[in-house]
Structures are given as structure tokens and as C-alpha cells.
C-alpha positions in Angstrom: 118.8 113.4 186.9 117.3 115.4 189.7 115.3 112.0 191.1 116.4 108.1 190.5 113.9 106.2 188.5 111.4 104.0 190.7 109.6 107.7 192.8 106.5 105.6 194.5 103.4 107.5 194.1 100.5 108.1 196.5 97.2 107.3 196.2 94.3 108.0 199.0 91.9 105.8 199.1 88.1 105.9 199.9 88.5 102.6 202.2 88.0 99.2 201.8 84.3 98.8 201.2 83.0 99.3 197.3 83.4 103.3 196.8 80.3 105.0 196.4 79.7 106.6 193.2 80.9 110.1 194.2 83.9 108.4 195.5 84.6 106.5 192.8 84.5 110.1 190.8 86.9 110.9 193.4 89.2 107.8 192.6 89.1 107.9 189.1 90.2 112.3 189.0 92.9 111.4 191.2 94.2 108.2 188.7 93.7 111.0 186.1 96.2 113.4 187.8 99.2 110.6 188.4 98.7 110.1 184.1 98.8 113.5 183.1 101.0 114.6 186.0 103.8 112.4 185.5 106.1 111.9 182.1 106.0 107.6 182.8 103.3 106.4 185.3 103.6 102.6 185.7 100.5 101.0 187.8 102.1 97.8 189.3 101.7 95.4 192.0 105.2 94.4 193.7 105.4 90.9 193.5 104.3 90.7 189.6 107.6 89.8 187.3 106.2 91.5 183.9 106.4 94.6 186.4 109.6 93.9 187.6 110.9 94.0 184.0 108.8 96.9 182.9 110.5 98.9 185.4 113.6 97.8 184.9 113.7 98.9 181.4 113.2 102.3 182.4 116.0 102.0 184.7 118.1 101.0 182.3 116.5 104.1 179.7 117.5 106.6 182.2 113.8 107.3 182.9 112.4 108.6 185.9 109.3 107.0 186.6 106.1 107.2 188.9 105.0 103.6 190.4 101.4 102.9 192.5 101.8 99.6 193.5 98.1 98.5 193.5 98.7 95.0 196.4 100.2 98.4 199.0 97.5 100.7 198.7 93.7 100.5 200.2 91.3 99.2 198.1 93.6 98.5 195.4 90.8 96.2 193.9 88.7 99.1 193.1 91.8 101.1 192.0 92.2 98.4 189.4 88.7 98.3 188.3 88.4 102.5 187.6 92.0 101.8 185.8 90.5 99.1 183.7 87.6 101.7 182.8 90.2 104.4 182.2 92.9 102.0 179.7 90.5 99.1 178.7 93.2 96.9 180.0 92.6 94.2 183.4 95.9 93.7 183.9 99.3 95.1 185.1 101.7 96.5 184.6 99.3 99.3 182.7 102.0 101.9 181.5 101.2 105.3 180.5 104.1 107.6 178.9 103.2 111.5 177.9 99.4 110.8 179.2 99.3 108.1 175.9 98.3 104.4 177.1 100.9 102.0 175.9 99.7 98.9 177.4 101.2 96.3 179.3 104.7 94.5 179.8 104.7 92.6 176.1 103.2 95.7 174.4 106.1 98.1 176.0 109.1 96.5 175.2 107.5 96.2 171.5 107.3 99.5 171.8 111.0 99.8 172.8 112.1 97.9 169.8 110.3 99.6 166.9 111.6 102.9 168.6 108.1 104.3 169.4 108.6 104.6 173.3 111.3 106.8 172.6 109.1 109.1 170.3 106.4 108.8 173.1 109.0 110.0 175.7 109.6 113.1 173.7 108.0 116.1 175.7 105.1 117.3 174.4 105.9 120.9 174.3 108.3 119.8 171.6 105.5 119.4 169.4 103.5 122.1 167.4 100.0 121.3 168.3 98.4 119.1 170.5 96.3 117.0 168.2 96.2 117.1 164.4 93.2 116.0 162.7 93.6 114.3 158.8 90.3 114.9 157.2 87.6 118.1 157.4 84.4 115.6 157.3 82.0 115.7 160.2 83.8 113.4 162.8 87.3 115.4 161.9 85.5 118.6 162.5 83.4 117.1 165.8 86.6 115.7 167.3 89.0 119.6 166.4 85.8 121.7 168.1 85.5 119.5 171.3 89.5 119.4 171.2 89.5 123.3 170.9 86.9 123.9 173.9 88.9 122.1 175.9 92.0 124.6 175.4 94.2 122.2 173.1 96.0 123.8 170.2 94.3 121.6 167.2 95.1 121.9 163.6 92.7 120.2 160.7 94.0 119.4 157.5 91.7 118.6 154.5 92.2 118.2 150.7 89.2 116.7 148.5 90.5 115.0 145.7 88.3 116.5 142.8 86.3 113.5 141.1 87.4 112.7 137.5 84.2 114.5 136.1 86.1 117.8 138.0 84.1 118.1 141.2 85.3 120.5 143.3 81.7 121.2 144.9 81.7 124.4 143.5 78.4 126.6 142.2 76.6 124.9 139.0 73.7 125.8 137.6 71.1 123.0 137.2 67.7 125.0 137.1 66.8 126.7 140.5 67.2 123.6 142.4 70.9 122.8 142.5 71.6 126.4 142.9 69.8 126.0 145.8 71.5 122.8 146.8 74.6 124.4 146.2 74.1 127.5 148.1 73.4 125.3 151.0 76.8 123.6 150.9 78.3 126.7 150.6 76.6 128.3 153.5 77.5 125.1 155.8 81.1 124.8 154.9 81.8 128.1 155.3 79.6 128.5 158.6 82.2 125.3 159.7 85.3 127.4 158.8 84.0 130.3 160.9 83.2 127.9 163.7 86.9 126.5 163.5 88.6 130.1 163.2 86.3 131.3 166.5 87.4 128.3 168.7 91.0 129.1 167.7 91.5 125.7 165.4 93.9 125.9 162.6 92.6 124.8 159.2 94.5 124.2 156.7 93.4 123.3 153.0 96.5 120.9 152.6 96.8 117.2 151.7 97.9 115.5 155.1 100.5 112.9 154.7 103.0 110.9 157.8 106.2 111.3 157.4 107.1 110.2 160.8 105.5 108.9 164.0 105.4 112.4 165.7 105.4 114.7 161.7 103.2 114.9 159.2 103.7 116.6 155.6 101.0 119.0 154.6 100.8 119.5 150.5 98.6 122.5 149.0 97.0 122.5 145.6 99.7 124.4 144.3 102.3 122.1 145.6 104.4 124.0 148.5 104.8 121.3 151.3 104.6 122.5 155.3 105.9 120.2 157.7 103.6 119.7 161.8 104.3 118.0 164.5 101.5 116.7 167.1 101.2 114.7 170.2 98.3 112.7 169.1 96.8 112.4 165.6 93.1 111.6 164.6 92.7 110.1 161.2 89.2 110.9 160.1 89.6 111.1 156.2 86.2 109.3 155.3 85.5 107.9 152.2 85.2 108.5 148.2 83.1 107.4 145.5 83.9 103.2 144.2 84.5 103.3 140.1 83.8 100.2 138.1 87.3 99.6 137.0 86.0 99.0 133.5 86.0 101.0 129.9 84.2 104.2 129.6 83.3 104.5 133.9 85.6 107.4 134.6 85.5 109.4 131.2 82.0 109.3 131.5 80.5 108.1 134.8 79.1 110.5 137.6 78.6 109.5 141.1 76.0 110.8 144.2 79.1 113.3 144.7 79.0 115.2 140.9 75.2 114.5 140.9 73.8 117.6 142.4 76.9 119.4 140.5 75.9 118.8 136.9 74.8 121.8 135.1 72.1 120.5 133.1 69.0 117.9 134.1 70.6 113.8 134.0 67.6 112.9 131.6 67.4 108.8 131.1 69.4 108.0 134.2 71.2 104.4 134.6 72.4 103.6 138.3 74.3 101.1 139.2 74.2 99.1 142.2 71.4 99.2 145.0 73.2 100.8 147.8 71.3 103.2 150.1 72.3 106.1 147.9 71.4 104.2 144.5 67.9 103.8 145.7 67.7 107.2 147.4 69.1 108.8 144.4 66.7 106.5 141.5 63.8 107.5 144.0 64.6 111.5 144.1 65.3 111.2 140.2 62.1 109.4 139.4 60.1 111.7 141.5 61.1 114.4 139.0 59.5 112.5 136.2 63.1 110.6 134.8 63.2 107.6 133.4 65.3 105.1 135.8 66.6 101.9 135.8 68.5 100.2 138.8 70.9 97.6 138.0 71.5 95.4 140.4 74.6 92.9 140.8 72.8 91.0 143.6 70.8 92.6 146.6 69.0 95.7 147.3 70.6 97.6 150.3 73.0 94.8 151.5 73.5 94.8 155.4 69.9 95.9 155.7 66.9 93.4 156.7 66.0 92.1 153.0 62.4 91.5 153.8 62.4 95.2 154.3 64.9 95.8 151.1 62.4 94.0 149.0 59.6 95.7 149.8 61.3 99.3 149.6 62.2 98.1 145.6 58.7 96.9 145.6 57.4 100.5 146.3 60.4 102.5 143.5 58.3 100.1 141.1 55.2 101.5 141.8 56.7 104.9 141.2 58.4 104.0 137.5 61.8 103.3 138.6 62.7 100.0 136.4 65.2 97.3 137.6 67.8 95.1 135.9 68.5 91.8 138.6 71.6 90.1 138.2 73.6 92.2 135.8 76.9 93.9 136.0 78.5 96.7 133.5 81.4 95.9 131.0 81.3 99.2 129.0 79.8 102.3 128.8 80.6 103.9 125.4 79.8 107.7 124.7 77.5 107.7 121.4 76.9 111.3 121.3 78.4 114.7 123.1 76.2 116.6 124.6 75.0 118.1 128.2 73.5 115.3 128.5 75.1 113.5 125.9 74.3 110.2 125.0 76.0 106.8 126.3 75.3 103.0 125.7 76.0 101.0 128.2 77.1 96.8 127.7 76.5 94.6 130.9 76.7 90.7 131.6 74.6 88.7 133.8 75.7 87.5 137.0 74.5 84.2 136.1 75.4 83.1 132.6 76.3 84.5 129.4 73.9 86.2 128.5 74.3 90.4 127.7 72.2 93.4 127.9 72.6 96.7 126.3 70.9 100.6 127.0 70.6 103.9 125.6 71.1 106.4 128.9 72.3 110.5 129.3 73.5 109.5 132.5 75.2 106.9 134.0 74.9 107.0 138.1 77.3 105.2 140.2 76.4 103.8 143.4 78.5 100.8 143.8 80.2 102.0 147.6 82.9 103.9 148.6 86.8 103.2 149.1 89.0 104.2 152.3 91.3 107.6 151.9 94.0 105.6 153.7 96.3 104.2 151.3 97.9 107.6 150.7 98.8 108.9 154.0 101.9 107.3 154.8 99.9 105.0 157.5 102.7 102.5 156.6 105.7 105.1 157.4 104.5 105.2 161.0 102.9 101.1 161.1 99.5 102.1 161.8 98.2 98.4 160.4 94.6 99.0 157.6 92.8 95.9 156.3 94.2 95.4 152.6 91.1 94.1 151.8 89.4 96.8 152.0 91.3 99.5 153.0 89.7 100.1 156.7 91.7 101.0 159.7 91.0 98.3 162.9 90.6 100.1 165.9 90.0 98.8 169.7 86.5 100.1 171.4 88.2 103.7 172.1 89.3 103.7 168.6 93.0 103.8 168.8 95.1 102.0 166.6 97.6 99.9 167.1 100.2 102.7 166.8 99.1 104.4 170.8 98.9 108.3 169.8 97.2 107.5 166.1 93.4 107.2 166.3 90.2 107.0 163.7 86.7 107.8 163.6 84.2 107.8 161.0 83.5 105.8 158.0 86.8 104.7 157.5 86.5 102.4 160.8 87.0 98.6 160.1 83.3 97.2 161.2 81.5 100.2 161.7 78.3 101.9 160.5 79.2 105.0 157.9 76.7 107.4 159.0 77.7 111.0 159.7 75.6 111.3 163.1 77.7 108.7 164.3 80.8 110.0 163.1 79.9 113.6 165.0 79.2 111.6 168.0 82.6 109.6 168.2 84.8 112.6 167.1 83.5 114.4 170.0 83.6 111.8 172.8 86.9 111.2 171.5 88.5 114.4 172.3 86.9 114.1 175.7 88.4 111.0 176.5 92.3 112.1 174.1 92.2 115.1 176.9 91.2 113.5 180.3 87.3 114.9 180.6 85.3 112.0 180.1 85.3 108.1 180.1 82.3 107.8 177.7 82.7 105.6 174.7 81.0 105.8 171.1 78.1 103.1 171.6 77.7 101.4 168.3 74.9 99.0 169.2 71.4 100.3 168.1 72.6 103.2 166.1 69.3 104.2 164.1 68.9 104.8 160.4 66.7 105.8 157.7 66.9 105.0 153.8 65.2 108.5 152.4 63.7 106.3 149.2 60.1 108.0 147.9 58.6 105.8 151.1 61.1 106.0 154.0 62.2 102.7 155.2 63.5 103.3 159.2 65.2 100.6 161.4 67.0 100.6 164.6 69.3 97.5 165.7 70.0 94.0 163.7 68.0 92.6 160.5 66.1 89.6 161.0 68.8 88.0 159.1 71.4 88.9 161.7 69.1 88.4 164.6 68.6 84.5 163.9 72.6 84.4 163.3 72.6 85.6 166.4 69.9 84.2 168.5 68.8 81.5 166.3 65.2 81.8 165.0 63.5 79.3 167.7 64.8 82.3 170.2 62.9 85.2 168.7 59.7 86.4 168.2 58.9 88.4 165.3 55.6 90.7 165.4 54.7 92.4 162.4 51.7 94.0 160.3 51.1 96.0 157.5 48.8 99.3 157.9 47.3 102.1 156.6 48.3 105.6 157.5 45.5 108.1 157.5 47.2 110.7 154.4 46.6 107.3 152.1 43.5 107.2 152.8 41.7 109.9 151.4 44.2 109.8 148.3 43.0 105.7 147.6 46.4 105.1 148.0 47.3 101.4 149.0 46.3 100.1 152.2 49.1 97.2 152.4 52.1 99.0 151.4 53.3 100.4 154.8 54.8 97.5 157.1 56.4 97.7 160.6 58.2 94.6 162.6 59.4 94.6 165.6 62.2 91.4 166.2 62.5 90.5 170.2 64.6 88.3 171.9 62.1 85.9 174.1 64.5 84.8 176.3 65.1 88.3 177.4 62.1 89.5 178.3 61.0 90.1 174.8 63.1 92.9 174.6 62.9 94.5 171.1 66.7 93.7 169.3 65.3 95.2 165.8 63.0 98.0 164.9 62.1 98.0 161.4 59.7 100.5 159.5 58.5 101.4 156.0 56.0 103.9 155.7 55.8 107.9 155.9 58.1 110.0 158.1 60.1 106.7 159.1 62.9 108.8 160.3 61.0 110.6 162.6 59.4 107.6 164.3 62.7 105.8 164.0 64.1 108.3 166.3 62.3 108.3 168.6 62.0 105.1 169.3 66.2 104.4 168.8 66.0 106.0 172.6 63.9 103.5 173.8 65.5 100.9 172.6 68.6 102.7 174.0 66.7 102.2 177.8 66.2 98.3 177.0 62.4 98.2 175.2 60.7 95.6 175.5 57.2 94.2 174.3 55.4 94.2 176.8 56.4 98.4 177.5 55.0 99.2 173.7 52.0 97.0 174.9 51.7 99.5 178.0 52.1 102.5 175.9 49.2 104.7 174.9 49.4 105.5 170.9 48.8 108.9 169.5 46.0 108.6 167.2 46.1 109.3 164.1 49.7 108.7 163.8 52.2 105.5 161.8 54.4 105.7 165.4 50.9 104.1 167.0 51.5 101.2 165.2 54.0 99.5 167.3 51.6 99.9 170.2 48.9 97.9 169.0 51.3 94.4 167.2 49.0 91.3 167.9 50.7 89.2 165.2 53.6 87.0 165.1 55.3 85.6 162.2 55.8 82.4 163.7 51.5 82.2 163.9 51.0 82.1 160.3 48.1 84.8 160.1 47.6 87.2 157.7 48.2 90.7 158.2 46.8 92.0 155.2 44.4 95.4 155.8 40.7 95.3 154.9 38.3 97.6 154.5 38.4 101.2 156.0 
């Protein structure tokens, strides 16, 4: 051993007063140099015992380590608190090993007994790459890019599962539309696999699969098996298409993923379940001139604000689209072959006995989407998923519990599934993984849009969620319904369109839900997301000058509350 264990590290300090910004940049590079630069950095303070013990653990490994002792040094208060920003953990002893966070005392010596600090105290240039990435979605692809810029050697691994119906996203013919469609998928993925090959990331179309805490087993279509090594490891594998689990669903069933496949036109189209992509999908098919029906097990767009929900069903109506409350499938028998065939479908009500049976060509499903994490060999390597649903927990810089393992995307216990946000947190991720950047994914006021015939737009919590929350005596709800100027000259409805706006009134009124159903919600949804972002309040959409004519101006001009009682209908011109 060229050193004994216990080297003190040195640490100067920008004084004792509160650093100033630029020296706090300062304090938290040099922090960012003692991690990376040293094989086992232990931040400690000399009279703490859990310290004492940390340390002597790695005397007793053999291990030379680096110790700052945070009570000796100047201004160790502020060291602490750039240290807290840097692990997410107050306390010491705060141990890094290989520039991974392991935690404190209890959290090392676990580590010790399942045999993962010694994996961790591997070198690094023992491994093949850097950072291996399970799952070629749009966080996995975010996360490798951002990795790759910053000079890591990144590999991606990604393997769709073809759908029962035979997906593979491959070109179909489905009149001059979904060759279009498809055309455009194949344009994007492969302008993402010449992206990947110019910032020098390995992809590999292989099945991903742990085989150890450090390995991982890569399966092609044809069977041959490759074995990698990594220092870290982002699981980013997203999600599939739910099936019924009842007669007739996968012989005969499509889902949003085989829809724009199919080569021929869906004809009478059953969907089932009133997800975001049932509606979006029943709205889209109606708009062709199909017949639709929605059945519903029990809520239109569940997690969304349900006033809103309701009145974005309301409007499908209007256009054709048929519903079926409070019914579930039992069967879907195939009557006659065809492209489209012909399929009867049996269902039960939620509520009592009572059955239901139709006549479709095409039977959608749009009941949600399971977790590609049960196959990966998370349980080789003890990375822990919710059984219940298949979701890995992660902490707010979305590491497991295993220390080099992390996840992004839609398969993140709590979290929205929307691929903007996926992007975002693959690529703030690598920042952080390789030492650039502090910044976390926020995932308060993440903004969304349900593209049904009229967009419905929101931005922070339901008004369900809000009174959970703040209780309803604590809010103030304004709301209206209008008119925007391209309905007018059509005689289209003046009291369709409705905005809300939900605000805390013990904070200043400041706006905690955005909510909008009318033309180009999207648009306006964005732009006021970053508003909210900067802490909108009532009183600064009172102070702001609408554009006129425009749905946006809207939120300028709210007079009513909810809690007053008065109508909000629109009369006259």
C-alpha cells in the first residue's frame, strides 16, 4: 500500500462569513474534485462515532481513504450545506466510493454485507463503458447524448418486444396516411441512430438483462448473447401496451401501438378505457367519419381534473363518438376473417349483472401501460420495483436503492409519463452521473395537453387534488366559459370553451392549476407552464395586457369565482 488508510484532505475555504455565490461555485468545484479525485472520499467531522466506525471499516478493508473533517476546516457549515446539495444527504459521515454516493454510516456497512462496496471499489477502468443505458426511448436516448458530449464511453441497448398482432413498427400501407405516418417514424429513428453513431455512442439492438451488479447480458433477435460491463447503469425501458387478460384480447385486440400499423382502415371501432390515448385516439378516428364507442370502466382521463374530463367527453359527443359508462369486456369473439374482420364483443357492468354485447372491425385498447422491469434481472442485482405495479422507486435524483443503478422516464414510481419530461430528466441526469451540474428534474408544474378534437391543456394539480391539498376553504377558483373568434363566424357554440384558473389565497393567490379546453390549448398551455414556473399569481394575469383576438386573453380578463355562485354562461355576440 503506497499510503496507510486515514490521508486527511485539504479543503480552502472562502472564510467564515456566507460564501458569495461565485464562491460558493468555487466551493462546490473543489468538493467535486476530492469525489472524483479520490477512490473513497469520507466527509467526517472528528468527534462523530458513526465516523469513527466508517473509517474504521476501511482500515480494516485495506482501503486507502481521503477524510475532510468538516468541525477542522473554515466554514465547515457551508461546506456541509454545498455537500448536502451535491448527495441529498444532511448528515455525516457522507461517503463517496468510485465518484458513486453511497450514503452514510448505516447505509455503508449494508453495503459491506450484501457485497456491493466491494463491487463499488472495483476501478472503473475495469469496466467496458462508463454508463450503459437499458431502453432506446426518449429519456434513454436524452440521458446516452448528454453522457456522450461529455466524453463518457456510453452504450444503449434496446429490444422492442413485437406486440402479439406482430408490430414491429415497420412500413404498412393504410391509404396515403399511415404511409406517411410511417415514413415519419422511420425518418426519426433513423435520424436518432445517426445522432448516436456521430457522438460516438454504442447502440446495440439487443435485449438488456443484469446478470451481476457491475454485468449485464445483451440477447439479439437471433439469440447470440454478449456480455458489458459499466460503472453506472440507467434503466430507462418505458412502458408497453396493458391487455385485458380475458378471451379473444390478444388474438384479436390492437392497441395505440399497432393502430397506425394496420394495413387497412379500423372501420366500427370499439375502444376500451378512457385514458388520454383512448380519447385521443376515438377523437382522431371519429374525425375520419368512424363509428366509435368508448367504453368506460369508470372515469374519463383519471388523474386529470374531472370537471375538465367531463366536459372533454361532453364535446367527443358532439362529434359522434358514443360512450358505454360502467362496463368492462369479458370476451371478444372473432365472427368473421377479414381485414377488417368482424368481432363481437361481451361486457358486464361495473354495477350489477347486467351484460351488453356489439358488433365492431376493431377492437382498440387503451386500458394503460405495464413497466418493462420484470424481465431485466433487477432482482439479480436488488434494485427493489413496486410489485404492485411494476415501477421502480427512486429518490429526487432518481437513483435507486442499488447506488450506480438509476431510472428515468415512465417507468418511475409517482411520476408523470410524458416524453418531454422523460428528455428533460435523461439529460440532467447525465450532467449530474458525470460532475457538470447540480440541477434536478422539477416535476411540479409539468404541463400537458390531451390532443382530443377540442384540446383540453392544464398545468399543475386538479381541483380535486388542490382541495386534498389545501382544502377547498383555502382556494379560490375563477373560471368562465368563452367564445373564441374562429366559432364565431362558423355558429359554432358559444359555451363550449372553458378556462379555470385554481389559486391558493393564502399565498398570494398564486395560481396552483391551470386548466384549459378550447382551440390550440397546447400552445396557450405552454406558455403559460413558464409562468407558473416564476410563481404566477392573480393579481400578475390581472396586470397583464391580453392579445386580442386570441383564447390565451382569457385568463387576463377572469371576474368570476366559483365560490360566488354566478353564471358564466356567454350571451349574445
Amino acid at each position: 500500500m503506497s499510503s496507510p488508510p486515514g490521508r486527511r484532505a485539504r479543503l480552502a475555504s472562502p472564510g467564515t462569513s456566507r460564501p458569495t455565490t461565485e464562491a460558493r461555485e468555487e466551493l462546490r468545484r473543489r468538493l467535486r474534485d476530492l469525489i472524483e479525485g479520490n477512490r473513497v472520499m469520507i466527509f467526517s467531522k472528528s468527534y462523530c462515532p458513526h465516523s469513527t466506525r466508517v473509517k474504521e471499516l476501511f482500515s480494516s478493508l485495506g482501503v486507502v481513504y481521503n477524510i475532510l473533517e468538516l468541525d477542522q476546516v473554515d466554514d465547515g457549515a457551508s461546506v456541509q450545506e454545498v455537500l448536502t446539495e451535491i448527495s441529498n444527504q444532511k448528515t455525516v459521515p457522507n461517503i463517496f466510493v468510485n465518484k458513486v454516493h453511497v450514503g452514510g454510516c448505516d447505509r455503508t456497512f449494508q453495503a459491506h454485507q450484501n457485497g456491493l462496496l466491494q463491487k463499488l471499489l472495483q476501478d472503473d477502468s475495469a469496466h467496458d463503458y462508463d454508463l450503459i443505458i437499458i431502453g432506446g426511448g426518449s429519456g434513454g436516448l436524452s440521458c446516452a447524448k448528454e453522457a456522450a458530449n461529455l466524453g463518457k464511453k456510453v452504450m444503449v441497448l434496446d429490444f422492442v418486444v413485437p406486440s402479439p398482432q406482430g408490430t414491429s413498427w415497420v412500413k404498412h400501407n393504410w391509404q396515403a396516411m399511415t404511409e406517411a405516418i410511417q415514413n415519419h417514424i422511420g425518418s426519426l429513428n433513423w435520424g436518432y441512430r445517426v445522432t448516436l453513431r456521430e457522438k460516438g455512442v454504442t447502440y446495440v439492438n439487443s435485449f438488456g438483462e443484469f446478470v451481476d451488479l457491475h454485468k449485464i447480458k445483451a440477447t439479439n433477435k437471433k439469440g447470440q448473447e454478449t456480455f458489458y460491463t459499466a460503472s453506472k447503469f440507467v434503466i430507462a425501458t418505458g412502458e408497453r401496451p396493458r391487455y385485458l387478460g380475458i378471451q379473444g384480447d390478444k388474438e384479436y385486440c390492437i392497441t395505440s401501438d399497432d393502430l397506425f400499423s394496420l394495413p387497412y382502415c379500423p372501420g366500427r371501432t370499439l375502444v376500451i378505457g378512457a385514458s388520454y390515448v383512448g380519447l385521443e385516439c376515438a377523437g382522431f378516428l371519429a374525425g375520419l367519419g368512424l363509428d366509435v364507442t368508448v367504453m368506460v370502466r369508470s372515469v374519463l382521463l383519471r388523474g386529470f381534473d374531472q370537471e375538465m374530463a367531463e366536459k372533454v367527453g361532453s364535446y367527443l359527443e358532439q362529434q359522434g363518438v358514443k360512450f358505454q359508462r360502467k362496463f368492462t369486456p369479458i370476451l371478444v369473439q372473432q365472427l368473421e376473417k377479414g381485414l377488417p374482420g368482424k368481432l363481437k364483443v361481451v361486457a358486464k357492468s361495473t354495477e350489477g349483472p347486467e351484460t351488453v354485447e356489439g358488433i365492431y372491425n376493431t377492437v382498440l385498447l387503451a386500458i394503460g401501460r405495464d413497466s418493462c422491469t420484470r424481465k431485466i434481472g433487477l432482482e439479480k442485482i436488488g434494485v427493489k420495483i413496486n410489485e404492485k405495479n411494476g415501477k421502480i422507486p427512486v429518490n429526487d435524483v432518481e437513483q435507486t436503492n442499488v447506488p450506480h443503478v438509476y431510472a428515468i422516464g415512465d417507468i418511475l414510481d409517482g411520476k408523470p409519463e410524458l416524453t418531454p419530461v422523460a428528455i428533460q430528466a435523461g439529460k440532467l441526469l447525465a450532467r449530474r452521473l458525470f460532475g457538470v451540474s447540480l440541477e434536478k428534474c422539477d416535476y411540479i408544474n409539468i404541463p400537458t395537453t390531451v390532443f382530443t378534437p377540442l384540446e383540453y391543456g392544464c398545468c399543475g394539480l386538479s381541483e380535486e387534488k388542490a382541495i386534498e391539498m389545501y382544502t377547498k376553504e383555502n382556494l379560490e377558483v375563477y373560471h368562465t366559459l368563452f367564445w373564441p373568434l374562429e366559432w364565431t363566424v362558423a355558429g359554432r357554440d358559444n359555451n363550449t370553451c372553458y378556462a379555470k384558473i385554481i389559486c391558493n389565497k393564502f399565498d398570494n393567490e398564486r395560481v396552483v392549476g391551470f386548466h384549459l379546453l378550447g382551440p390550440n390549448a397546447g400552445e396557450i398551455t405552454q406558455g403559460f407552464a413558464a409562468a407558473m414556473k416564476c410563481g404566477l399569481t392573480k393579481q400578475l394575469l390581472d396586470d397583464t395586457i391580453g392579445i386580442h383576438p386570441t383564447c390565451g386573453e382569457v385568463f387576463t380578463t377572469l371576474e368570476i369565482t366559483k365560490s360566488s355562485g354566478l353564471d358564466i354562461t356567454q350571451k349574445g355576440c
